[in-house]
N, C-alpha and C positions, 0 to 999 in steps of 0.2 A: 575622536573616541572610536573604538574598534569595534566592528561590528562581528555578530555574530557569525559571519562566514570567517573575517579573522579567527575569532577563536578556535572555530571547528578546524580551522587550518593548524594553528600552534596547537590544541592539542592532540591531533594528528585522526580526527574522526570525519576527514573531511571526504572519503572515500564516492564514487561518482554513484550514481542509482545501478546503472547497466555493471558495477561490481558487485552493486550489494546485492540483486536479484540472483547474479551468476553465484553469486557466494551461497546465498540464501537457497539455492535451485542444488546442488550440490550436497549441500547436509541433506537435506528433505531427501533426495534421490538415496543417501545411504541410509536412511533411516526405510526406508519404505523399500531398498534390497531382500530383507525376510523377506515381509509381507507377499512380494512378487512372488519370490522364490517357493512360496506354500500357497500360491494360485489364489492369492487372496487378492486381485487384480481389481474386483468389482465390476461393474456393468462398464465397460470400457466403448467409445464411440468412437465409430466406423470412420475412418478418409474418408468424405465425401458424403456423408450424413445430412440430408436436407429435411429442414422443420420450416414451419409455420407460426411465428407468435403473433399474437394481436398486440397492434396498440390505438386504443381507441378507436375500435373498429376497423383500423385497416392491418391487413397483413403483411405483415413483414418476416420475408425469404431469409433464413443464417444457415449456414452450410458448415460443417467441419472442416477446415483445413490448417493440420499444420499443428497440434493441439489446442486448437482456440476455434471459437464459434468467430467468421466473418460473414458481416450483412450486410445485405442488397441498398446499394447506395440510392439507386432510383425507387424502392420500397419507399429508406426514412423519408427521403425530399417530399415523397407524397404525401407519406402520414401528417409532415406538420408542414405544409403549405397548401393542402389539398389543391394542389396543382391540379389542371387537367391536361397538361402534358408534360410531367414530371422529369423525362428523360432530355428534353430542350431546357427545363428550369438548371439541370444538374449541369449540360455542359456549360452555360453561361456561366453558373457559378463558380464551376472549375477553374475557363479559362482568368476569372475575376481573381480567384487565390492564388494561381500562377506568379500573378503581378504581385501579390504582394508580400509585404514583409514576414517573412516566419515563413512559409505556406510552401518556398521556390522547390522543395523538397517532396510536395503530394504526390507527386507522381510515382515516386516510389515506393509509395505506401498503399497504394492502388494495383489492386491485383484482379486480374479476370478470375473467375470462376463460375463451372457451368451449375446453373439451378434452375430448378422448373418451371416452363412460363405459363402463363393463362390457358393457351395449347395445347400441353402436355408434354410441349417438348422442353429438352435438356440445352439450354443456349449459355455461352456466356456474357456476363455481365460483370460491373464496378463491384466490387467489394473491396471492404475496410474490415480490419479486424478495431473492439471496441475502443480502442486507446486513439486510434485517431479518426474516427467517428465522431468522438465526445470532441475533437479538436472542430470538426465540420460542424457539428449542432451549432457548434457559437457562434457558425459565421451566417444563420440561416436565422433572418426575422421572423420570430414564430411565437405566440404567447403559450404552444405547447413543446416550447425548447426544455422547458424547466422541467415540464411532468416528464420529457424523455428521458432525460440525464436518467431521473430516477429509475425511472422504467430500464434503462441499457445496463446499469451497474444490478441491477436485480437478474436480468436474465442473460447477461452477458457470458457467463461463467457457468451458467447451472447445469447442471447431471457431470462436469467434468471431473475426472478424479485426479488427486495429486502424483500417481505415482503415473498416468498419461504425460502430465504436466508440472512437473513441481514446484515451477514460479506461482502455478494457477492462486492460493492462497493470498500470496503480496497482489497480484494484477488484481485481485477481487475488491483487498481494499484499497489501493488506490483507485480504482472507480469510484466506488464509495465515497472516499472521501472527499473527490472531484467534486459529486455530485452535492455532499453538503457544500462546497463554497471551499475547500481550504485551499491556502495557496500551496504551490510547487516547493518553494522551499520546505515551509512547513512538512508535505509528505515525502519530500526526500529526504529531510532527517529523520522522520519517522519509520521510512524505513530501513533506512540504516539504524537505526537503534534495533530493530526489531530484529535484525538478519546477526549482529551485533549477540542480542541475546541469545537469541536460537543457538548460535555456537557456543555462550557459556555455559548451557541447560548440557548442550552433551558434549561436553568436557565433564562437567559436574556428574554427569550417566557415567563417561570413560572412568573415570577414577571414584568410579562406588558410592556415589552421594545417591542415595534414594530419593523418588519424585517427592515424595510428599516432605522432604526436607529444604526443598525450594523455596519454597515458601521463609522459611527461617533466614536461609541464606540472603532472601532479597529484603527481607528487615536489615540484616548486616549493612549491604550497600547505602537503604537508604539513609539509617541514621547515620553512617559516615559521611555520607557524600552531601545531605540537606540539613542532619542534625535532627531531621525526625523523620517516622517513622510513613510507614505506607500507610496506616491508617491516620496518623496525622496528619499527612500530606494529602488525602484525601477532606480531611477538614475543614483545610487552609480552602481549599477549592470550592468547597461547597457539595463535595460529591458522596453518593450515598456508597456503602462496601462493594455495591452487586458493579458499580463501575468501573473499568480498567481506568487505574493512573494513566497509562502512557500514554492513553488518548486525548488525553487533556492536559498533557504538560506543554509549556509554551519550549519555544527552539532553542534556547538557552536550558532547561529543564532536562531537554531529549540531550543535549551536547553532553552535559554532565555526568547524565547515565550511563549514556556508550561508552565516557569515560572511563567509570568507573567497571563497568563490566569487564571491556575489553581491556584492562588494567588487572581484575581481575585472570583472567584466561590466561593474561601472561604470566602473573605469577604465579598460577598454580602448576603451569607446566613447566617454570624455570626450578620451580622446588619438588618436580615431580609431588607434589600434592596429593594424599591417598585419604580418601573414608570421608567423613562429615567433618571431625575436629580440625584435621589441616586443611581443607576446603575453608572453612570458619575463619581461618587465622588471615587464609589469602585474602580473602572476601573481606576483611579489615582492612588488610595491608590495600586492596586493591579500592576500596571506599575511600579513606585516607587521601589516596593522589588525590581522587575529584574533590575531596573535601577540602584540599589544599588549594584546589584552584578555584573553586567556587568563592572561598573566601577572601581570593586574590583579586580577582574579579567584582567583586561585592567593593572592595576597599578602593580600585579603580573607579567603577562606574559610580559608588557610591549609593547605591539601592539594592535591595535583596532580589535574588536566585531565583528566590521560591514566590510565586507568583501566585496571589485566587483568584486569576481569571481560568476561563474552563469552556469549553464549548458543547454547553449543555443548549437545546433548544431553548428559545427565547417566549415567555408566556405570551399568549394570544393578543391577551388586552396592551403587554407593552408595546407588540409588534404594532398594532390597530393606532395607537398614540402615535405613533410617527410620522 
């Protein structure tokens, strides 16, 4: 039976991360052109910006470079091994990742830069920026690996603006989402649905569909594409209004959509599509395909699409049972 990367393949939404981010870095870059252009820039931070965060009392060094905050590799090791000589625990560890499977590549991902030491002076040292950091926490035995995740995807990103960085928004929540536990697949469809939409939103801008008619149009897709609606679809799941669907739709849920959106996009620029009504008619037309294969799908695997599972936090007392 075919698995969901088949599918995302035959219906052609199987696009890699490092496109969807480039895709997704691109729109955000032209949307945020005014903005610039009328010095609405924001607090914009310096090459070579050195801060201070705590965690759990120890400090740990991040420096701007590059549009991304990267931190001091012999800082983390200390925070959660409370090593007392942090910078011998990191090379041992190193050379140990070197050898193994996944890892043969760290090297590259390890960049010196200079940050201030105990001293006063500007030396360089290991820095990671946070993406493969969170790759390091997991190889480091620590019962405060878990409180860091959350701690790195909270301040990993902060005070940076988009129009610095325009990935910055997607790299936010995939930390995030790291950090609850989801798998790599799951957030690479994720974020290809997401990069997916962002361009139907402004298409839907280009050809004069007003924001606040988004909303209408994305009932369109979903009863085409699941047969009910966002707020039903929200039901099924157990989810209250204030929550985003897309974050709780399973990998087959997120295939669908993309489907249907970017089904969408085609059609309304094959029809030159103008205003809300023809927007309307595409956004059938382009629900439809997905609705067409969802139900093809459904008839294959022999079980529904539309799924109530949801990745809301698990109550206390169930966790506690276990």
């Amino acid at each position: 039976m075919p698995g969901k990367d088949d599918y995302s393949t035959k219906l052609g939404v199987d696009m890699s991360l490092d496109e969807a981010l480039s895709r997704f870095a691109n729109i955000t870059r032209a949307e945020l052109v005014q903005a610039a252009s009328d010095g609405d820039d924001g607090a914009l931070i310096a090459e070579g910006t050195t801060e201070l965060v705590p965690f759990k009392g120890v400090e740990i060094r991040k420096t701007f470079h590059e549009g991304e905050w990267w931190f001091s590799v012999i800082d983390v090791v200390a925070a959660l091994t409370g090593s007392t000589n942090p910078r011998r625990y990191w090379s041992d560890l190193k050379s140990k990742l070197l050898n193994k499977e996944g890892y043969s590549e760290l090297y590259d991902e390890i960049v010196q830069l200079k940050m201030d030491s105990a001293d006063g002076k500007r030396r360089e040292t290991d820095a990671m920026n946070p993406e493969t950091l969170f790759r390091i926490v997991q190889s480091i035995p620590s019962p405060r690996a878990e409180p860091f995740k959350k701690w790195l995807a909270r301040v990993a990103y902060e005070r940076i603006q988009e129009v610095q960085n325009p990935e910055i928004a997607i790299k936010r929540a995939i930390l995030g989402y790291q950090a609850q536990g989801r798998t790599m697949d799951w957030i690479e469809q994720h974020i290809r649905s997401i990069m997916v939409r962002k361009e139907l939103t402004s298409e839907w801008q280009r050809r004069g569909v007003e924001s606040s008619d988004f909303g209408i149009l994305t009932h369109v897709l979903s009863t085409r594409t699941f047969g009910v609606g966002v707020s039903d679809h929200k039901k099924v799941k157990n989810l209250r209004a204030s929550h985003n669907l897309r974050d709780h739709m399973t990998d087959l849920e997120l295939i669908l959509t993309t489907l249907a959106e970017k089904s969408t996009k085609e059609i309304a620029q094959i029809r030159d599509a103008q205003g809300f009504v023809e927007n309307k008619d595409a956004a059938r037309s382009g629900g439809d395909i997905a609705g067409n294969a969802r139900r093809s799908l459904e008839k294959e695997t022999g079980k529904s699409a539309i799924s109530s599972s949801n990745f809301l936090p698990k109550p206390k007392k169930q966790i506690e049972a276990k």
